[in-house]
C-alpha positions in Angstrom: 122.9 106.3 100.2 122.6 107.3 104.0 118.9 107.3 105.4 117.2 109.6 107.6 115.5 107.2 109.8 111.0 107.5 110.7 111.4 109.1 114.1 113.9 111.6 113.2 112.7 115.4 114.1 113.6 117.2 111.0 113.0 120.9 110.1 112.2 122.6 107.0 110.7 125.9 105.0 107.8 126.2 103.3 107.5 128.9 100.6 103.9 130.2 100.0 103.6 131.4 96.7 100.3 132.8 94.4 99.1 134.2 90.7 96.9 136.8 90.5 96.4 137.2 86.7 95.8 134.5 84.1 99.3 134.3 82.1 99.1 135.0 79.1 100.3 132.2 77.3 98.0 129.4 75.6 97.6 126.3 76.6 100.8 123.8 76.2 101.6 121.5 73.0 101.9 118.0 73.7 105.1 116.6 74.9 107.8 115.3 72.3 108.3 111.7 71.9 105.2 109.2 73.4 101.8 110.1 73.4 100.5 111.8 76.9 96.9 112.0 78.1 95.9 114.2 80.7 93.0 112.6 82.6 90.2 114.3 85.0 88.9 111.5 87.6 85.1 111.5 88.8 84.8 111.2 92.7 88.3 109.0 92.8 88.7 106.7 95.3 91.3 107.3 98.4 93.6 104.7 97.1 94.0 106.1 93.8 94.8 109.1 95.1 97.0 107.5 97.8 98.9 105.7 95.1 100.0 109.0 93.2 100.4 111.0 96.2 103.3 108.4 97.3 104.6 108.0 93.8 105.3 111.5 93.6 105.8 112.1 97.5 107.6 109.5 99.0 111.1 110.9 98.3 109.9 114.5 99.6 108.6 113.1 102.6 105.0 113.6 101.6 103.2 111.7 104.4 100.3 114.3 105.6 97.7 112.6 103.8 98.2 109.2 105.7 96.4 110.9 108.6 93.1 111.0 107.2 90.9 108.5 107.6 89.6 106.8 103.7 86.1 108.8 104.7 87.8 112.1 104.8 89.8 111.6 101.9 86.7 110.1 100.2 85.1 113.5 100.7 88.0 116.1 99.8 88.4 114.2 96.6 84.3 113.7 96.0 83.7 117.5 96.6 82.3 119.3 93.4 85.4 122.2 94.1 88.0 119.8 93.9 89.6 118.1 90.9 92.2 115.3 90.3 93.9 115.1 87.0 96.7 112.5 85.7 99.3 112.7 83.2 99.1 108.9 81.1 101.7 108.3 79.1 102.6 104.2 78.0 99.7 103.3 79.8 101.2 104.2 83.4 100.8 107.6 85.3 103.3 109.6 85.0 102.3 112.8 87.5 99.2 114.4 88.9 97.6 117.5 90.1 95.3 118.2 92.8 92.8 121.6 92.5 90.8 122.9 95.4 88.5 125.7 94.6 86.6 125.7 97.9 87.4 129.2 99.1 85.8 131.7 97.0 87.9 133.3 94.7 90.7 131.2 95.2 91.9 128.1 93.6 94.9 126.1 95.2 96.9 123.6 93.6 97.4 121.4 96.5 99.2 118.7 94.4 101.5 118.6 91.6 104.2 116.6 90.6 106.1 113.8 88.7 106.5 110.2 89.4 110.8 109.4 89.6 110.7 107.6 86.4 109.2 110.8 84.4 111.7 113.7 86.0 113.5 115.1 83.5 111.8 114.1 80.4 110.3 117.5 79.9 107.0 116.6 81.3 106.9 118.9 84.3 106.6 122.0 82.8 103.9 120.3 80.4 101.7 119.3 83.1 102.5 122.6 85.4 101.2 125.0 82.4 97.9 122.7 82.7 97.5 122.6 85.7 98.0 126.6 86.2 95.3 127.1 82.7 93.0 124.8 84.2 92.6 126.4 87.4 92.2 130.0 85.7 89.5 128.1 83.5 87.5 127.4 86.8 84.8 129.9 87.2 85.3 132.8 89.9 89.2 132.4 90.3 90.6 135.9 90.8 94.2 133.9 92.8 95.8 130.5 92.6 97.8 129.7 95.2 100.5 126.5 95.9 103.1 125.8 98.5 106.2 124.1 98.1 108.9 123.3 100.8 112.9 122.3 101.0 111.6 118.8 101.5 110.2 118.6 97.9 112.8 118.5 94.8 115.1 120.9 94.5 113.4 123.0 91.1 110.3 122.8 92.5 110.1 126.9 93.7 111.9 128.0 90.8 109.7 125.9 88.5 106.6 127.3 90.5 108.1 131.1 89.8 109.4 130.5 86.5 105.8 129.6 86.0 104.2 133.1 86.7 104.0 132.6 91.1 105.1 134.8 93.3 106.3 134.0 96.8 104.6 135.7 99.4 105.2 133.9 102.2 108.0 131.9 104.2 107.5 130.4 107.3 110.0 127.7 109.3 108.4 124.4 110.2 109.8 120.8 112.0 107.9 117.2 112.2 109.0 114.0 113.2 109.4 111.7 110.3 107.1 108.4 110.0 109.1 106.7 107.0 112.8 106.6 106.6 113.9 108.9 103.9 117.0 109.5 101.9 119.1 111.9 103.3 119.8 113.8 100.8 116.7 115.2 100.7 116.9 117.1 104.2 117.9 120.3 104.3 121.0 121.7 106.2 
């Protein structure tokens, strides 16, 4: 495996994408095989957050979120409009979402994805279809609205639109890595 070493000025795309209708399917049966749990957290601390956030992110170079301070994280995820929810499953998080409904009208899923160990066990599409009805379920919600870039895995915009979202937005972006990262991951 070759590494992209923190420190490397990479660029990338990010795709805005939105719903603006509930879809009209019901909510998701439970996974085949183990038992899964979706769980809400009250007021979560920063490091629990943290810890899923870089479970999920570190191979997509998710690394935003290490720029708040705990305070400001303490407050995003305390807010009454935002809402943290993990997938259990053999007593271990498997993925998470992230909702912020702090704009009126619009609810954003600012997080959603798997930990390595769950890919491909037919989870995502599980947890994405809750993630999607519980935001629709939030009072006022007339769009929902998520972003996803070349950095993240390489399904993530066609699961997103084979969800019900639209793209409505591209724009090209660079940063400068602060962790090494595979490769592989970085777009041509």
């Amino acid at each position: 495996m070759s590494i992209t070493p923190a420190g490397t000025e990479i660029h990338y795309t990010v795709t805005w994408l939105e719903m603006t209708e509930r879809p009209s399917h019901g909510w998701p049966h439970e996974p085949t095989g183990e038992p899964a749990s979706l769980l809400k957290a009250d007021t979560p601390p920063a490091w629990y957050f943290l810890m899923l956030y870089d479970a999920v992110g570190r191979d997509y170079a998710w690394e935003d979120m290490h720029d708040k301070t705990e305070d400001e994280l303490a407050d995003w995820l305390a807010h009454p409009e935002t809402s943290l929810y993990t997938l259990m499953r053999k007593g271990w998080p498997h993925g998470f979402f992230m909702l912020d409904h702090r704009k009126p009208s619009i609810c954003h899923l600012a997080y959603f994805g798997l930990v390595p160990q769950a890919i491909g066990r037919g989870l995502g599409r599980f947890l994405l279809q809750n993630a999607v009805l519980t935001a629709w379920a939030l009072p006022g919600v007339e769009k929902l609205t998520v972003n996803t870039n070349t950095l993240d895995h390489p399904r993530a915009l066609q699961t997103y639109q084979r969800c019900g979202f639209e793209p409505v937005l591209r724009t090209e972006h660079r940063r400068v890595l602060k962790r090494d990262i595979d490769a592989s991951r970085i777009p041509d």
